[in-house]
C-alpha positions as CSV (number, residue, x, y, z in Angstrom):
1,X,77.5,69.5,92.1
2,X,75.9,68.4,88.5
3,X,78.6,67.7,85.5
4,X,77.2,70.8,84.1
5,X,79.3,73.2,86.8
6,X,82.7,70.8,85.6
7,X,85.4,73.2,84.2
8,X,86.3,70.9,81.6
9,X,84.2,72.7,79.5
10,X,86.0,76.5,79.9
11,X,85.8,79.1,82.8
12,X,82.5,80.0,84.5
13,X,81.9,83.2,85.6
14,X,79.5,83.1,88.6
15,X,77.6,86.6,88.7
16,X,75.2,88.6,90.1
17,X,71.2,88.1,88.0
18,X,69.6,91.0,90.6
19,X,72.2,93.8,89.8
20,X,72.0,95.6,86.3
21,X,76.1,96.1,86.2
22,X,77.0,92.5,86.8
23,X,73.9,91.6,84.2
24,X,75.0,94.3,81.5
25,X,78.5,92.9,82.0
26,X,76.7,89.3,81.3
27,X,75.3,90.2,78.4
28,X,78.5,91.8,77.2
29,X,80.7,89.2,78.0
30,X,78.0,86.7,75.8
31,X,78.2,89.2,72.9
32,X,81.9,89.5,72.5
33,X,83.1,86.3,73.3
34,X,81.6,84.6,70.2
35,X,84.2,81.4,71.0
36,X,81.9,80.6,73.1
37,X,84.9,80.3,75.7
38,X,83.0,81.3,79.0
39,X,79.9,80.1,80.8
40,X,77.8,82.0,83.1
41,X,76.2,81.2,86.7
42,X,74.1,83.4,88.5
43,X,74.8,83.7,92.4
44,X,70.9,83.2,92.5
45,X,70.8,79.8,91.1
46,X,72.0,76.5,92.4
47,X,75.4,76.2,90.6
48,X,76.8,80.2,91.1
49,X,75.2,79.5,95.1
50,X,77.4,75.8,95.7
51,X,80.3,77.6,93.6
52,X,80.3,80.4,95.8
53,X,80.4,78.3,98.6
54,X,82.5,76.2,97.6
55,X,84.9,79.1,97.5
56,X,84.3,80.7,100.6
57,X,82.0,83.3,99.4
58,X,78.4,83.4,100.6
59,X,75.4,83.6,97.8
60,X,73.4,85.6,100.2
61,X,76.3,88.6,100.3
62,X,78.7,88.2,98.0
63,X,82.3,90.6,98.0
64,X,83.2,89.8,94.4
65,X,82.3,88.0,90.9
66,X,84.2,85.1,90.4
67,X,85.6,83.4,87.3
68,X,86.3,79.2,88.2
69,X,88.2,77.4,86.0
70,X,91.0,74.4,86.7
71,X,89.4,74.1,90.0
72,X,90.6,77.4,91.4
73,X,88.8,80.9,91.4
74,X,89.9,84.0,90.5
75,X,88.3,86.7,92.8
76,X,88.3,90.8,92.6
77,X,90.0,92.8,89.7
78,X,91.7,89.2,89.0
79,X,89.1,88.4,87.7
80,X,87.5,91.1,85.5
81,X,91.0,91.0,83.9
82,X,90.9,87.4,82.9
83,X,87.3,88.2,81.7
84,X,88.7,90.7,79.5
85,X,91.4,88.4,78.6
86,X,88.9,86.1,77.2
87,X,87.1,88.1,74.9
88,X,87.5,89.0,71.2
89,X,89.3,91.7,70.1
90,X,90.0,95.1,70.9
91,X,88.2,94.2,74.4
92,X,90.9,91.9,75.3
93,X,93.6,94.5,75.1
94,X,91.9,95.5,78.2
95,X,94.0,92.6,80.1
96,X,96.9,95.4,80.3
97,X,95.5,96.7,83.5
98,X,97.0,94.0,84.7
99,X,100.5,96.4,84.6
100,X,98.7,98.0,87.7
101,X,99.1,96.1,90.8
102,X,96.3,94.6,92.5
103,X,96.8,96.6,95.7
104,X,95.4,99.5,93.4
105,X,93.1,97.8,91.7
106,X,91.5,95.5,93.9
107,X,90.0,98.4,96.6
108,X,88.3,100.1,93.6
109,X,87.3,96.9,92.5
110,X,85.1,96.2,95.9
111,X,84.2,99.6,96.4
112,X,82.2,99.7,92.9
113,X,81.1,95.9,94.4
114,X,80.0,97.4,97.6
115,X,78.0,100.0,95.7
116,X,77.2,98.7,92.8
117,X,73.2,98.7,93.5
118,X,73.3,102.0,94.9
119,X,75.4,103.2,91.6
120,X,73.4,101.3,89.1
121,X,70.8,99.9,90.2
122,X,69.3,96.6,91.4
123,X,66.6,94.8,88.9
124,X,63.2,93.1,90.4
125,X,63.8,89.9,88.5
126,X,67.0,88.0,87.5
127,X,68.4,89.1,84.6
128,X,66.8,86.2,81.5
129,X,68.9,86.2,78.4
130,X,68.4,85.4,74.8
131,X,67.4,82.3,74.1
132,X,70.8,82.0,71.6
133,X,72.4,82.9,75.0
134,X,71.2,80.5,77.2
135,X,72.9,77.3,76.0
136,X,75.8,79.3,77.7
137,X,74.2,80.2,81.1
138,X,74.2,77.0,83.8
């Protein structure tokens, strides 16, 4: 894997381009995190497809977004909450869910994952950000 996928340089979140939740959350995640703290991967390029295998997970059919940093991954409703954890504020107060334990949360986690083209939709084309975004996106 290139120095560019290296978690010396903050978490990674390793996405889905093709599905207009995971994108929207994306481009959310790129507008309210203005420490630049994260970078993004897309499951459909050659760092998200090696990270995902790496972890276990195959690019082809992924069963969760993942968020790599210190050479471990956080998987499920783990790591949507250390996404929100991340961000600027109020949208990191949403790291309380965390109060709810993850035998609740991570079954509606990958049932929305299991749907989530069904419920909102699958896009054409990857999702392209901003050109001010993409010094973020590997």
């Amino acid at each position: 894997m290139n120095d560019a996928s290296s978690d010396s340089d903050g978490p990674i979140i390793v996405f889905d381009a093709m599905c207009v939740l995971c994108s929207a959350n994306a481009a959310f995640v790129l507008r309210h995190d203005r420490a630049g703290r994260f970078r993004l991967a897309s499951m459909q390029g050659d760092i998200g497809a090696a990270l995902y295998r790496q972890f276990g997970i195959d690019p082809a059919n992924p069963e969760s977004l993942i968020v790599v940093e210190d050479g471990r991954a956080l998987r499920d409703s783990d790591a949507v909450l250390a996404i929100w954890a991340g961000l600027d504020r109020p949208w990191d107060g949403l790291a309380a869910f965390r109060i709810v334990p993850r035998w609740l949360r991570d079954p509606v986690y990958r049932w929305i994952a299991r749907h989530r083209y069904r419920l909102f939709g699958k896009r054409s084309t990857c999702w392209i950000p901003t050109t001010e975004q993409a010094r973020r996106i590997l």
